[in-house]
C-alpha positions as CSV (number, residue, x, y, z in Angstrom):
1,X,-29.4,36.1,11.7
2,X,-30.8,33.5,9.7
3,X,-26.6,32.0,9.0
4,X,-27.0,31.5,13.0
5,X,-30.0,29.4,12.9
6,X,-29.3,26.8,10.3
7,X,-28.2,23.4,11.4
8,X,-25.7,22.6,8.9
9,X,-22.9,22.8,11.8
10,X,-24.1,20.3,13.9
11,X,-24.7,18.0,11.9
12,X,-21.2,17.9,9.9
13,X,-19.7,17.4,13.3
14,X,-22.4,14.4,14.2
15,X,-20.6,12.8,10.9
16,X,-17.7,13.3,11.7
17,X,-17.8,12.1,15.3
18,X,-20.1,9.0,13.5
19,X,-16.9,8.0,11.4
20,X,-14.3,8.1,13.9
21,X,-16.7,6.1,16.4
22,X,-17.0,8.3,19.3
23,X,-18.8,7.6,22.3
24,X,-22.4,8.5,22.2
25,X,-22.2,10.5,25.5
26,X,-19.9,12.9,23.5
27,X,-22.9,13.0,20.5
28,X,-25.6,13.8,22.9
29,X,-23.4,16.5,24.1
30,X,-23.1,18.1,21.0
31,X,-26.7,17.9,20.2
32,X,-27.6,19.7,23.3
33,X,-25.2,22.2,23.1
34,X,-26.8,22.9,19.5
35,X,-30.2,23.1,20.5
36,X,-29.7,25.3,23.3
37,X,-27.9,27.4,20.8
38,X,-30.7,27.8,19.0
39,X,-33.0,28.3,21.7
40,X,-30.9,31.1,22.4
41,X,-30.6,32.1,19.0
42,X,-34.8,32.4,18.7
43,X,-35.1,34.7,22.5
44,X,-32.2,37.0,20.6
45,X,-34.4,37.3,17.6
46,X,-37.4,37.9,19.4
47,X,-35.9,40.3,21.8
48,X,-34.6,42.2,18.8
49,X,-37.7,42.0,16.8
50,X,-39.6,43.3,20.2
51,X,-37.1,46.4,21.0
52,X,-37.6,47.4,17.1
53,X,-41.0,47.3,17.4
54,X,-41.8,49.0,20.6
55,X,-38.9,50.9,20.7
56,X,-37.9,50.1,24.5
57,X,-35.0,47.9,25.8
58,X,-36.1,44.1,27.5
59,X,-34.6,43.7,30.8
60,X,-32.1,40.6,31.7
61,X,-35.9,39.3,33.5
62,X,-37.8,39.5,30.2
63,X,-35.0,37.5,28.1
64,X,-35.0,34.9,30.9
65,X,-38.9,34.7,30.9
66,X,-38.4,34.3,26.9
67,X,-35.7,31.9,27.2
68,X,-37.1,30.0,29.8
69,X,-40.5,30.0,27.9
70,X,-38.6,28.7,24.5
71,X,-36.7,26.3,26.0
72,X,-39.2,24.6,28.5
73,X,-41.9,24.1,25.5
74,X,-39.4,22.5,23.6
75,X,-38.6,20.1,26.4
76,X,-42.0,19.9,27.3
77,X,-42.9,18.9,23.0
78,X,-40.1,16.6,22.9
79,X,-41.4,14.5,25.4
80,X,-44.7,14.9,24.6
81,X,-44.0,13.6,20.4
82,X,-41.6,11.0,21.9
């Protein structure tokens, strides 16, 4: 789980994409796509980490409240810090 998480994709592909002077609208692509992954990444942890726990299945509703809740405060921090 903790492969999934680290960052070290992204950013080799940011290099790369830096040295053979792609557009910018391409690198903001990428760096969404990667940090939805890893919003998605964090509710699959925590869904796991929940169902060991408690020892009951989350719905489809309570991974969309989680990812929803992951990926709004991040938006909502990002704009916030600037």
């Amino acid at each position: 789980m903790f492969g999934a998480l680290s960052p070290t994709h992204p950013i080799a592909v940011m290099g790369i994409l830096n040295s053979a002077g792609a557009p910018h609208s391409v690198e903001v692509v990428i760096s969404c796509e990667s940090l939805f992954k890893d919003a998605v990444n964090v509710v699959l942890f925590s869904l796991i980490l929940a169902m060991i726990a408690s020892g009951e299945a989350s719905s489809v509703t309570d991974a969309s409240q989680v990812l929803l809740r992951v990926s709004g405060g991040g938006a909502l921090l990002g704009t916030g810090v600037g």
